[in-house]
PASEBA-1860 file (N, C-alpha, C; in nm, 3 decimals):
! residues 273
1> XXXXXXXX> 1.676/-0.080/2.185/1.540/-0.120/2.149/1.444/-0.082/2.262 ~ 1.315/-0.106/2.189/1.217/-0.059/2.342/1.109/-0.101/2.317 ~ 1.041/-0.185/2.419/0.928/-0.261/2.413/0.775/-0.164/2.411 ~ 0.685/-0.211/2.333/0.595/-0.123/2.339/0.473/-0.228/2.307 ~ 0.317/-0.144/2.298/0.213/-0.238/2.311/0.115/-0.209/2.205 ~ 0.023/-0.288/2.168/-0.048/-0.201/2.034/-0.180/-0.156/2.115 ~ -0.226/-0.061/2.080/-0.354/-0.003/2.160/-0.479/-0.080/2.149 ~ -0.477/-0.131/2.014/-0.610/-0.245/1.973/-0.610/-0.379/2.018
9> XXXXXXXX> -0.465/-0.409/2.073/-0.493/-0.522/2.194/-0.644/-0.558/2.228 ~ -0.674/-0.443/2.291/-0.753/-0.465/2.419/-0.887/-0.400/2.372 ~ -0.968/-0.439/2.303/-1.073/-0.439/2.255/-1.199/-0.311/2.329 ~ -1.220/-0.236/2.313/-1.279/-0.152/2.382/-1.287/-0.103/2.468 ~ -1.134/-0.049/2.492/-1.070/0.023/2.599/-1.047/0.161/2.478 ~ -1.051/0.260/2.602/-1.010/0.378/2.535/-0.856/0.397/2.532 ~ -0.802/0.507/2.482/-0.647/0.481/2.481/-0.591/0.497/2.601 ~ -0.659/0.606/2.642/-0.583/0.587/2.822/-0.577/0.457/2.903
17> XXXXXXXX> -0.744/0.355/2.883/-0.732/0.288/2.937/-0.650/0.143/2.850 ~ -0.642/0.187/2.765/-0.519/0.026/2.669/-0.376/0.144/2.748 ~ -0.361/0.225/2.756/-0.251/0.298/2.809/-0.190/0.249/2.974 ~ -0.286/0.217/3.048/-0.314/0.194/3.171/-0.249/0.051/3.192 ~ -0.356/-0.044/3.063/-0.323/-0.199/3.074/-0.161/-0.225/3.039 ~ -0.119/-0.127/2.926/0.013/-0.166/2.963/0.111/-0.096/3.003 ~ 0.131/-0.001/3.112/0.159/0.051/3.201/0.169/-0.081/3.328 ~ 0.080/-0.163/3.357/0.054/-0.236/3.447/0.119/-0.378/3.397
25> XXXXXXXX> 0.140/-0.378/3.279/0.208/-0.492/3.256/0.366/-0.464/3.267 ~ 0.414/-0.334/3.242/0.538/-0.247/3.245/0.619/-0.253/3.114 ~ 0.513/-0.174/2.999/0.533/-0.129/2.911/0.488/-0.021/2.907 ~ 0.578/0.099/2.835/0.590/0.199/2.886/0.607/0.322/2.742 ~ 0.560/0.210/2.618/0.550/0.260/2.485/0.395/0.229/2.491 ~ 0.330/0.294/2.323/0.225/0.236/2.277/0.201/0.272/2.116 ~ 0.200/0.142/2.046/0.155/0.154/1.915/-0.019/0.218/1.871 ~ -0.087/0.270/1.750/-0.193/0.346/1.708/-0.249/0.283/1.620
33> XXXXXXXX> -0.391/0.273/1.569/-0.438/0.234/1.430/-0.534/0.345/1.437 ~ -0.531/0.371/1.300/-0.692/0.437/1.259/-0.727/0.314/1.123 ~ -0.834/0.278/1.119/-0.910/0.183/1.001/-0.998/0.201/1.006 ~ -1.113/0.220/0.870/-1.219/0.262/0.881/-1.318/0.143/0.979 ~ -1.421/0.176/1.033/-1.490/0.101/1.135/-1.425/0.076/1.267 ~ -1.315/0.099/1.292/-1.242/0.150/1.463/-1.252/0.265/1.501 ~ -1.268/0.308/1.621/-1.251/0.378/1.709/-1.190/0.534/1.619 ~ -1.105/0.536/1.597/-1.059/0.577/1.522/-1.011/0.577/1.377
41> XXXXXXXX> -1.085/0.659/1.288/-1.068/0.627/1.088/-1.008/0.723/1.038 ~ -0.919/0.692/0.928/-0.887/0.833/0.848/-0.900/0.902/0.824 ~ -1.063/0.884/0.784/-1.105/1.031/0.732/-1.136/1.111/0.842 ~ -1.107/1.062/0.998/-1.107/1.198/1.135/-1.005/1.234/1.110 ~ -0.939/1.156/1.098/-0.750/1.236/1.102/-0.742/1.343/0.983 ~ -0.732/1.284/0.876/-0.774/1.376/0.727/-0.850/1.475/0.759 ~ -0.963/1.491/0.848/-1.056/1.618/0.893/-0.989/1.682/0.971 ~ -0.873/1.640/1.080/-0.910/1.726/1.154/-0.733/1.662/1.262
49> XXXXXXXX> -0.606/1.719/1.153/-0.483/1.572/1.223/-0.449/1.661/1.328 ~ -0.470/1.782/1.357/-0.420/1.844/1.481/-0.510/1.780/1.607 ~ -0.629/1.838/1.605/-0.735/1.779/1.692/-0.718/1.639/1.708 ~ -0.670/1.537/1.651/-0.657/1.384/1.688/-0.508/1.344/1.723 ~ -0.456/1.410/1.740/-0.260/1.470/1.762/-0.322/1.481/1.946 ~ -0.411/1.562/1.951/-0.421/1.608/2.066/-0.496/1.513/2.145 ~ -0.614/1.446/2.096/-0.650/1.324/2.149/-0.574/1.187/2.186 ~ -0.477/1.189/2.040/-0.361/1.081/2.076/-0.242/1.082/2.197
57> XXXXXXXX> -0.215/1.183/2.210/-0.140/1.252/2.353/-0.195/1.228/2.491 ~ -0.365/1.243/2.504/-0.446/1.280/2.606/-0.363/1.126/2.717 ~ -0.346/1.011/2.666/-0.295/0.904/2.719/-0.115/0.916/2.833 ~ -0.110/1.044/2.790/0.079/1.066/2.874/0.146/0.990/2.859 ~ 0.137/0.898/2.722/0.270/0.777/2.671/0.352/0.798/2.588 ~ 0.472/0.755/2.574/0.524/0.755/2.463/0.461/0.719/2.368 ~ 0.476/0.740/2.249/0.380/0.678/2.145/0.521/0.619/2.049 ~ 0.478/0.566/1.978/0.554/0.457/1.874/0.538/0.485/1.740
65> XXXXXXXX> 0.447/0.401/1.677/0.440/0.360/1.562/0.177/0.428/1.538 ~ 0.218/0.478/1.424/0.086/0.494/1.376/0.022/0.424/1.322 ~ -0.047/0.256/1.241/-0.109/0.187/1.131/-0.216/0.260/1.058 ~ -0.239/0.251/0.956/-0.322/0.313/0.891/-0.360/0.249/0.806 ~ -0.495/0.162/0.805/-0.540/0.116/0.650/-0.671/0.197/0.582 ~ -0.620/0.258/0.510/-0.701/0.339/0.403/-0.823/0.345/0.377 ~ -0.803/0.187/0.307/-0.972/0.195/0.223/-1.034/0.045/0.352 ~ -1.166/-0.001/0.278/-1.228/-0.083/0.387/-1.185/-0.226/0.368
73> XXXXXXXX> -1.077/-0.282/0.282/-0.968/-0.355/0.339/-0.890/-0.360/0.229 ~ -0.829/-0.442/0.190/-0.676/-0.427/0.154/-0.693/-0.394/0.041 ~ -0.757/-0.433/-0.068/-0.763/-0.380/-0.201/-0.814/-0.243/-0.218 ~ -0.912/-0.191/-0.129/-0.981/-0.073/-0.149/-0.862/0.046/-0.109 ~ -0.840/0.135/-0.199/-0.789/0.257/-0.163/-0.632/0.220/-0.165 ~ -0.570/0.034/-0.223/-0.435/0.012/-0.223/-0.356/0.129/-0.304 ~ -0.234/0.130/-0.208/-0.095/0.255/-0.272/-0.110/0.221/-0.388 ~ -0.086/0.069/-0.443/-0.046/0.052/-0.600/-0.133/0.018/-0.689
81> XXXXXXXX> -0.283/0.111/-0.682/-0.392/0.101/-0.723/-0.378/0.104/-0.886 ~ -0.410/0.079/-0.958/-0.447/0.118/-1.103/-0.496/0.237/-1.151 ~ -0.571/0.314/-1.046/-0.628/0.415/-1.041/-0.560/0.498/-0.980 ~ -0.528/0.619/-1.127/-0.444/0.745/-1.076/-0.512/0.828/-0.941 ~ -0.643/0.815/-1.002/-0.715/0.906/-0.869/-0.688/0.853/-0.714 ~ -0.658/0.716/-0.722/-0.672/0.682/-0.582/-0.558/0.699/-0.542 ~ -0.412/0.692/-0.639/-0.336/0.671/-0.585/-0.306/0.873/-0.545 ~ -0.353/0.969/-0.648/-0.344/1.057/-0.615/-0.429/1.102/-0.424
89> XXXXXXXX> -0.499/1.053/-0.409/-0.589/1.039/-0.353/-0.511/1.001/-0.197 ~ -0.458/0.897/-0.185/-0.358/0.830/-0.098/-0.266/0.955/-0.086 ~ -0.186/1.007/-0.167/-0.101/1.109/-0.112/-0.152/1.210/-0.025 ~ -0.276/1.296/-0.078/-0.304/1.374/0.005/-0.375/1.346/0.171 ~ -0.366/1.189/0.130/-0.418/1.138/0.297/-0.299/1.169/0.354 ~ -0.179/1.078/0.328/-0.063/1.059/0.373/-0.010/1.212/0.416 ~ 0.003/1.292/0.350/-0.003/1.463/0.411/-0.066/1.485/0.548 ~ -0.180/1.458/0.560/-0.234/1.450/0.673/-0.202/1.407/0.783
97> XXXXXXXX> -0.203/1.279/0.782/-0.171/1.189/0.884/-0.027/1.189/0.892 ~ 0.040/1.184/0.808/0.242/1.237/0.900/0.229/1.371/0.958 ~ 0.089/1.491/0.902/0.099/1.601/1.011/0.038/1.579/1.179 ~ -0.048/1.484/1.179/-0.074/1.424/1.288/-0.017/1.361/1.395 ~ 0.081/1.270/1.265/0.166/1.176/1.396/0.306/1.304/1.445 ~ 0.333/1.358/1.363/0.424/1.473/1.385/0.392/1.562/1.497 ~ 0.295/1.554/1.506/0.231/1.685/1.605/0.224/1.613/1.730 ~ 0.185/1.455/1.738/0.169/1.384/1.846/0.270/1.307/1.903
105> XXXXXXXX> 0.403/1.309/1.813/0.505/1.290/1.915/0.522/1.119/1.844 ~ 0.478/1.067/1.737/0.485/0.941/1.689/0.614/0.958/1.603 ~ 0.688/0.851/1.617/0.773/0.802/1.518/0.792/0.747/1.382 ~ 0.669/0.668/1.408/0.691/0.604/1.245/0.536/0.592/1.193 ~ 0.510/0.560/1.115/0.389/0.559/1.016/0.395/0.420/0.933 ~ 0.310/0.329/0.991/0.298/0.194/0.881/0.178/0.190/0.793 ~ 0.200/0.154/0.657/0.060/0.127/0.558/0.093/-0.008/0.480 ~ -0.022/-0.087/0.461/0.012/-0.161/0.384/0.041/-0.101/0.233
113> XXXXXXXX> 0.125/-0.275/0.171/0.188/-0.246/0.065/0.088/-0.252/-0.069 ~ -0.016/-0.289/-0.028/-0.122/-0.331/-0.216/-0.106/-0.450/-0.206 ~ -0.228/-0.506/-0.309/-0.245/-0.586/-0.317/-0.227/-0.640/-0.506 ~ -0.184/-0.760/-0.532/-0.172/-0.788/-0.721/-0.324/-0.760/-0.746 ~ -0.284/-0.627/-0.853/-0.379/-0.586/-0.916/-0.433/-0.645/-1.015 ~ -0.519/-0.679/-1.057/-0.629/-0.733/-1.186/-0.550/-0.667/-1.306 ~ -0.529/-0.730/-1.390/-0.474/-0.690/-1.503/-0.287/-0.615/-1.497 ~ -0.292/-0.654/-1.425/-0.084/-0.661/-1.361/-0.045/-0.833/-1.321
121> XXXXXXXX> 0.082/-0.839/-1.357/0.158/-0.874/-1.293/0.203/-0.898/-1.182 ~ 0.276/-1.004/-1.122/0.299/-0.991/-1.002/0.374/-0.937/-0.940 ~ 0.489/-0.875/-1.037/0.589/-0.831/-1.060/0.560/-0.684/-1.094 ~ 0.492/-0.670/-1.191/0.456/-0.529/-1.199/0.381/-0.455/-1.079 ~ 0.303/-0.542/-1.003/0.213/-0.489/-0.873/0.287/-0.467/-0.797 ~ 0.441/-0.553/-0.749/0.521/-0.517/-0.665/0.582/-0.359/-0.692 ~ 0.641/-0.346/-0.799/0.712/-0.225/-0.895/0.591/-0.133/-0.851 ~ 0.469/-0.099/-0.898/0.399/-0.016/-0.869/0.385/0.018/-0.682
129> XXXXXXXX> 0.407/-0.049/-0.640/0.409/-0.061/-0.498/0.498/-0.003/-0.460 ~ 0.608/-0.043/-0.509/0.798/0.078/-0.464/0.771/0.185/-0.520 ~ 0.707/0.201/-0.635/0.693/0.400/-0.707/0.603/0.489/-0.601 ~ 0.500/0.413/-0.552/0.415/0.468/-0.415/0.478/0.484/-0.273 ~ 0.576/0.364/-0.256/0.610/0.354/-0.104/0.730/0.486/-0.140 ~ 0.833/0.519/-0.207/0.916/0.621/-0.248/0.833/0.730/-0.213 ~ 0.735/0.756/-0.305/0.692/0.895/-0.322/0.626/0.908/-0.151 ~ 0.577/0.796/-0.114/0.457/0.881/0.058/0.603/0.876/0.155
137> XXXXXXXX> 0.692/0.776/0.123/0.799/0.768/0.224/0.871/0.926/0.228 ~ 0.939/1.003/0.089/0.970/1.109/0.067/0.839/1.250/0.159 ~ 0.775/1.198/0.136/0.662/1.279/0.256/0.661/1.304/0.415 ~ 0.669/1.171/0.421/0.701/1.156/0.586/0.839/1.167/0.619 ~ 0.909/1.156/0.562/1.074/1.227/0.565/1.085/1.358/0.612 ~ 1.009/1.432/0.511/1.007/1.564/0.517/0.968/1.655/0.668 ~ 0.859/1.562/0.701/0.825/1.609/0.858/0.882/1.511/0.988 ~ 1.017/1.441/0.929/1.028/1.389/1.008/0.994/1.212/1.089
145> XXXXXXXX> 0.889/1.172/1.027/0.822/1.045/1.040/0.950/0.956/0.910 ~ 0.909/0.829/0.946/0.949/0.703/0.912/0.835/0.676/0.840 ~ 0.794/0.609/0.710/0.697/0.565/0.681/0.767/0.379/0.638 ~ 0.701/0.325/0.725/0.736/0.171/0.690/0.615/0.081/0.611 ~ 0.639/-0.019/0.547/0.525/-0.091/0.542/0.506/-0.299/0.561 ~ 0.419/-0.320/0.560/0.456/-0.418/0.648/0.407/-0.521/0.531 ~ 0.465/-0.601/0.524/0.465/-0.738/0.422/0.360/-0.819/0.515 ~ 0.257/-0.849/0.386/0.157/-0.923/0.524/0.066/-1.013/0.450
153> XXXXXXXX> -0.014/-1.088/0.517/-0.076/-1.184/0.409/-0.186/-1.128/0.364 ~ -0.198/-1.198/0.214/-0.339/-1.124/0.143/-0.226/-1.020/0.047 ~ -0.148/-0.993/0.109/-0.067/-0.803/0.031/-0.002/-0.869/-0.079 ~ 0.044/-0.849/-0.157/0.126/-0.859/-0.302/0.321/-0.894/-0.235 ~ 0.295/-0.852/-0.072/0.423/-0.949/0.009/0.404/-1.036/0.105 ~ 0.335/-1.134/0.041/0.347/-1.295/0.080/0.437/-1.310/0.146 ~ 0.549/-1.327/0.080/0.668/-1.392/0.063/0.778/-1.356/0.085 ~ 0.871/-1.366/0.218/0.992/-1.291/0.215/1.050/-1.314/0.115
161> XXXXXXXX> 1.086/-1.339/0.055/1.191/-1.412/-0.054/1.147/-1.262/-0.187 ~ 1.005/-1.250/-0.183/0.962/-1.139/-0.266/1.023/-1.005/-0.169 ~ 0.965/-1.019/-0.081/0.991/-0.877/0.019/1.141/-0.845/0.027 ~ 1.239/-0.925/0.046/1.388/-0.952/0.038/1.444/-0.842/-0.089 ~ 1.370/-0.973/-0.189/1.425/-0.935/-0.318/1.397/-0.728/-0.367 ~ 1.323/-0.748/-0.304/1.239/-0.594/-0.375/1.322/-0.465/-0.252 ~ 1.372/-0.514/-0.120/1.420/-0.439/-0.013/1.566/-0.386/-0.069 ~ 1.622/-0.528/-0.137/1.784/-0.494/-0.188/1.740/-0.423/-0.326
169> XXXXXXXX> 1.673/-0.418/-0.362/1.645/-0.325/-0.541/1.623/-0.143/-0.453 ~ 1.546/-0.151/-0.373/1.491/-0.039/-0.308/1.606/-0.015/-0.131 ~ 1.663/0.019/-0.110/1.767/-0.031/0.004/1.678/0.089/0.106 ~ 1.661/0.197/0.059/1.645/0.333/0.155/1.429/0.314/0.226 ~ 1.380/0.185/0.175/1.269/0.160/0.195/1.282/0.011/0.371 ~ 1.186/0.063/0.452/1.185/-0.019/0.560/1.076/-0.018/0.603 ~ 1.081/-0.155/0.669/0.963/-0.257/0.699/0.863/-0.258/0.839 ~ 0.774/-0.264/0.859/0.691/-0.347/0.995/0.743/-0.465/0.994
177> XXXXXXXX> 0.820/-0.512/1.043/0.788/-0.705/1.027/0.778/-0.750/1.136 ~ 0.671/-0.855/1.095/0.586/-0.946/1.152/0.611/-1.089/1.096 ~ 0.683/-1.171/1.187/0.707/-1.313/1.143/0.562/-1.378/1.146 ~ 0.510/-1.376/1.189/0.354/-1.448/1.210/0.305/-1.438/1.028 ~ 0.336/-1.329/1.008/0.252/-1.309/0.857/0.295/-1.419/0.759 ~ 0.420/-1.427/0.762/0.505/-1.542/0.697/0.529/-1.651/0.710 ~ 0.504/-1.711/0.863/0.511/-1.823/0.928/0.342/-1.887/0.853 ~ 0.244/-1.847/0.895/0.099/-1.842/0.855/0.093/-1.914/0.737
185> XXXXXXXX> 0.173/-1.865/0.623/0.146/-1.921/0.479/0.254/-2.001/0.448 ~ 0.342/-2.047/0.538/0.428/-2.180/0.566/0.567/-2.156/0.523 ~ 0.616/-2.023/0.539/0.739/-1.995/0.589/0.805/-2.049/0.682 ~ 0.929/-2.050/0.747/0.971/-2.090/0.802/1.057/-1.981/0.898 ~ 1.102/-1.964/1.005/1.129/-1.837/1.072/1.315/-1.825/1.012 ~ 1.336/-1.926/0.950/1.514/-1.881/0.913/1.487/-1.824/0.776 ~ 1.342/-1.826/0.680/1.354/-1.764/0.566/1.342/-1.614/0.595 ~ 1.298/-1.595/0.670/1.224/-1.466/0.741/1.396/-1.362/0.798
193> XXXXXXXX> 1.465/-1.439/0.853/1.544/-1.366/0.954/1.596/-1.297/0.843 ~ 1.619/-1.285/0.689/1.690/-1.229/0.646/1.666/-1.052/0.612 ~ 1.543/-1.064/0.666/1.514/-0.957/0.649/1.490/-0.847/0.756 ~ 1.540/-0.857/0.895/1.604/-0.825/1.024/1.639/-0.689/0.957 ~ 1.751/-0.656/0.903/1.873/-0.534/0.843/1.750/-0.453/0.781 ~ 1.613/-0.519/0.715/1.566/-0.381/0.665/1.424/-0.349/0.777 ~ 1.463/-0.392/0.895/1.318/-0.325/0.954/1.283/-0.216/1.031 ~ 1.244/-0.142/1.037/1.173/-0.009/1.087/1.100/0.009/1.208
201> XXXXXXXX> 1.006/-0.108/1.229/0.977/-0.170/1.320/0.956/-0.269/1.322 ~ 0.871/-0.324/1.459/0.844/-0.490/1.519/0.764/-0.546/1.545 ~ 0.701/-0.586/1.553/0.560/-0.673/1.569/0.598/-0.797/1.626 ~ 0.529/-0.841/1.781/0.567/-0.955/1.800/0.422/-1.045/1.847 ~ 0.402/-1.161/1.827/0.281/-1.188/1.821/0.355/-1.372/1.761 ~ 0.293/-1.457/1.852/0.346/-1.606/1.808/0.238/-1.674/1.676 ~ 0.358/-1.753/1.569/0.223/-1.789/1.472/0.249/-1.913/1.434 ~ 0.210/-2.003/1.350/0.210/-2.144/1.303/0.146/-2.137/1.203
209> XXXXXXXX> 0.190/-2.228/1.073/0.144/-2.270/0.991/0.027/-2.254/0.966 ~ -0.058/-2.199/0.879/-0.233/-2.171/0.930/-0.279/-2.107/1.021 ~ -0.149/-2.048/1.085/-0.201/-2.001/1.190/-0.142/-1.819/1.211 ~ -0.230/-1.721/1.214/-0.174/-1.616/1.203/-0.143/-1.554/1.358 ~ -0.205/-1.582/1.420/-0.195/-1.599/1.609/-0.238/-1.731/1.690 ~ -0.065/-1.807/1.698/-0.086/-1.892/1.810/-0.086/-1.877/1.916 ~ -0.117/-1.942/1.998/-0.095/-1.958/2.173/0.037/-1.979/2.169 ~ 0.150/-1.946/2.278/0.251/-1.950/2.278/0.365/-2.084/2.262
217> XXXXXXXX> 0.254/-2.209/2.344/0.320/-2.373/2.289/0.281/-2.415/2.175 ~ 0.215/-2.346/2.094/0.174/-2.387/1.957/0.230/-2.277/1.871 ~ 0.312/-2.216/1.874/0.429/-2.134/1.783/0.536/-2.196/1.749 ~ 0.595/-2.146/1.632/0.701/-2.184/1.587/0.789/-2.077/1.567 ~ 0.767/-1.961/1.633/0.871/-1.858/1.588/0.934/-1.844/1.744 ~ 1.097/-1.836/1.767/1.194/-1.826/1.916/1.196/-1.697/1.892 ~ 1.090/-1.626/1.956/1.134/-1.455/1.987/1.243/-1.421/2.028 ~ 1.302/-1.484/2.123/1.416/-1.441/2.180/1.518/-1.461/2.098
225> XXXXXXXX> 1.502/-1.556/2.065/1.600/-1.515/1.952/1.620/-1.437/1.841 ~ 1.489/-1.391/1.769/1.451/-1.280/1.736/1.523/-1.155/1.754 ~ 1.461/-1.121/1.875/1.504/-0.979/1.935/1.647/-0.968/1.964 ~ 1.747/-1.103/1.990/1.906/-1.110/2.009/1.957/-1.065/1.863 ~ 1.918/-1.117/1.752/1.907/-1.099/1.630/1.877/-0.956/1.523 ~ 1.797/-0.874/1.616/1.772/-0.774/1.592/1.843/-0.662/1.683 ~ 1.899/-0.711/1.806/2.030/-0.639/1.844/2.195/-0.641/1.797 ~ 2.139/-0.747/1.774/2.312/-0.775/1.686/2.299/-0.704/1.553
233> XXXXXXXX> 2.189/-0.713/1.464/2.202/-0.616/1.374/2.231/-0.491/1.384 ~ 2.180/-0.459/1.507/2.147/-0.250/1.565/2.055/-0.254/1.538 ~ 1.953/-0.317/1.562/1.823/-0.200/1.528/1.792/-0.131/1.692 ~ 1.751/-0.035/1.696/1.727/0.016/1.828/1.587/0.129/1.788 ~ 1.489/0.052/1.758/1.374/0.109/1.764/1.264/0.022/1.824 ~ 1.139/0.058/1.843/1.049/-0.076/1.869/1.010/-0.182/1.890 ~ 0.966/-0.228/1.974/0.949/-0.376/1.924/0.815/-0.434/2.000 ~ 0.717/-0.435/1.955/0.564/-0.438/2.055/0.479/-0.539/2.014
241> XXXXXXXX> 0.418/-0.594/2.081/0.340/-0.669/2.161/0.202/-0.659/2.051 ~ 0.172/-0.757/1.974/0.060/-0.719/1.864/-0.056/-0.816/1.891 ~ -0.088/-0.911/1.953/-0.176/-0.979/1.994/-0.330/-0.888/1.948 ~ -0.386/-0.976/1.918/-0.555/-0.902/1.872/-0.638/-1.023/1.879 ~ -0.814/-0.936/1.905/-0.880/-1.032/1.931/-1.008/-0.997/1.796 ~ -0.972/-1.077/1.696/-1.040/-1.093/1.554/-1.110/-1.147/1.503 ~ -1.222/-1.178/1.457/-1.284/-1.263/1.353/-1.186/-1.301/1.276 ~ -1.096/-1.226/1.176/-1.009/-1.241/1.049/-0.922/-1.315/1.094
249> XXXXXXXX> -0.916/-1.431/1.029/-0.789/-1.561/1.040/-0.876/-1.601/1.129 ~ -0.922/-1.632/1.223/-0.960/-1.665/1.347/-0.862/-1.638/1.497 ~ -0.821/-1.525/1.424/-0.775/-1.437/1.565/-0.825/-1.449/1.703 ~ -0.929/-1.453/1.693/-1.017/-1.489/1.843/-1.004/-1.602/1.915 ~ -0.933/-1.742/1.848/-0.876/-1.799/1.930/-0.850/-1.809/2.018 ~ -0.725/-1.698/2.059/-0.651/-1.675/2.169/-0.695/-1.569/2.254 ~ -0.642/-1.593/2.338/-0.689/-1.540/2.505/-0.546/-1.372/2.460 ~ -0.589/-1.260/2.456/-0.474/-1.162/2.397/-0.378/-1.144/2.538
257> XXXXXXXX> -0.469/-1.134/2.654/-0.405/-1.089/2.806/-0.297/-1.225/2.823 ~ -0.355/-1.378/2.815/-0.262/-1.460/2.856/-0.157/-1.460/2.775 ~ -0.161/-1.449/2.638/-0.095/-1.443/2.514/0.065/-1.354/2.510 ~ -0.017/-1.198/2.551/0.067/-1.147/2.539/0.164/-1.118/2.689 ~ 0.120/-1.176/2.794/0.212/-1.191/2.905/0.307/-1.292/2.874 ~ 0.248/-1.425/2.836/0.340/-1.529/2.815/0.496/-1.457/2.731 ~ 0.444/-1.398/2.613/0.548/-1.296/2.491/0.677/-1.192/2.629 ~ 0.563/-1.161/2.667/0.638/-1.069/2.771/0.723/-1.124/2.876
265> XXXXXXXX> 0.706/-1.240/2.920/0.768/-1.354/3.008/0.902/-1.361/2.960 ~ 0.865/-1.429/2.791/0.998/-1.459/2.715/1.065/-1.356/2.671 ~ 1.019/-1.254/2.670/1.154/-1.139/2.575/1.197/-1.034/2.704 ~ 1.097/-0.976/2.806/1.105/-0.862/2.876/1.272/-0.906/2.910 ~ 1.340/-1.004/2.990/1.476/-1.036/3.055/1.570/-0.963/2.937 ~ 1.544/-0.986/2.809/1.648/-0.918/2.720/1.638/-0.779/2.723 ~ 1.541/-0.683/2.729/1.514/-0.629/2.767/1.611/-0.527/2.890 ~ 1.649/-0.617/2.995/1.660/-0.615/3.126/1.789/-0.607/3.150
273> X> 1.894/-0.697/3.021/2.012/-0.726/3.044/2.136/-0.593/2.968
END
């Protein structure tokens, strides 16, 4: 496994300098987002994925994992849209951006999963969701990338128990996971562990009940045990540091620098051993 950091941590730092901050903390990976209204949006990458391949590099890090949300939030521009155009639409993004992260030395590619569409099912929104994650995953295969997606709140995967169920129907499909997302809407972290065997990558970030980022004595998820958990399985990819400072949920809460040292306190020794 290998510890890494997300670049949007750190709120208006450029990538060298979110590159720098965790360099100095002694992390020595770094996770990416493009979303429309950040620093970086799709439609630069879509314009232009060599030229932002080359900007993404300018930092001399390993790089990790890419995020990408599409449209201007979760419903807009979702994989398991109703709309052929969009979903046609989504592929030829996804072309793009695995030629990007390909060129820049990234590993994996995360998108969310959709959201239950108006006039579907909940069941059918999921199903439409696996016919999309197949077809962009078969894409990023092709050049090499991982395309994962991450069960998250608000998405049509609430619910491990849904995410579970739909991972064993679909086996060759893998995850972002993020216990916080699940903990938040009153999961519990042993409903969650079962889904360890299908993840792709890691997200670590402490959460509570209502709470999508706690402070570290007000969590309910044992990282360390976590990450023991995710070695005993094998996973040996990723595992980074997601702390953000948000309006959404009330992310802003927390202090991200004290936050994510405390995270780093508790897991770096496994790490070590």
């Amino acid at each position: 496994m290998k510890l890494g950091g997300a670049a949007w941590s750190f709120v208006g730092t450029t990538l060298v300098e979110a590159a720098g901050i965790w360099r100095a903390l002694g992390v020595h990976a770094m996770d990416l987002i493009a979303a429309p209204g950040m620093d970086c949006e799709p439609g630069m990458i879509e314009a232009d994925p060599l030229g932002i391949a080359r900007r993404f590099r300018e930092p001399e890090m390993e790089l990790g994992n890419l995020i990408v949300l599409l449209g201007a939030d979760f419903a807009d521009r979702a994989i398991n849209s109703t709309d052929a155009a969009v979903r046609t639409r989504n592929v030829e993004s996804v072309k793009r951006l695995v030629e990007c992260c390909a060129e820049a030395g990234l590993s994996s590619l995360t998108i969310p999963p959709g959201v239950d569409q108006p006039g579907m099912s909940h069941a059918d929104s999921i199903a439409q969701s696996g016919e999309a994650l197949h077809e962009l995953g078969e894409i990023a295969a092709a050049s090499g990338i991982l395309l994962v997606f991450e069960p998250h709140v608000q998405s049509c995967f609430e619910s491990p128990l849904d995410t579970l169920a739909f991972l064993a129907r679909n086996p060759g499909i893998r995850i972002a996971l993020d216990y916080s997302h699940f903990v938040c809407v009153g999961f519990t972290p042993d409903q969650i562990d079962p889904l360890i065997p299908y993840a792709g990558h890691v997200h670590l970030r402490q959460g509570a009940d209502c709470n999508i980022q706690a402070r570290w004595e007000e969590g309910i998820i044992d990282y360390p045990e976590v990450v023991r958990k995710l070695r005993k399985a094998g996973y040996d990819d990723y595992v980074v540091f997601e702390y953000e400072h948000d309006e959404w949920m009330q992310m802003d809460r927390c202090d991200v620098m004290t936050e994510t040292i405390k995270m780093r306190d508790a897991v770096l020794p496994l790490f070590q051993s």
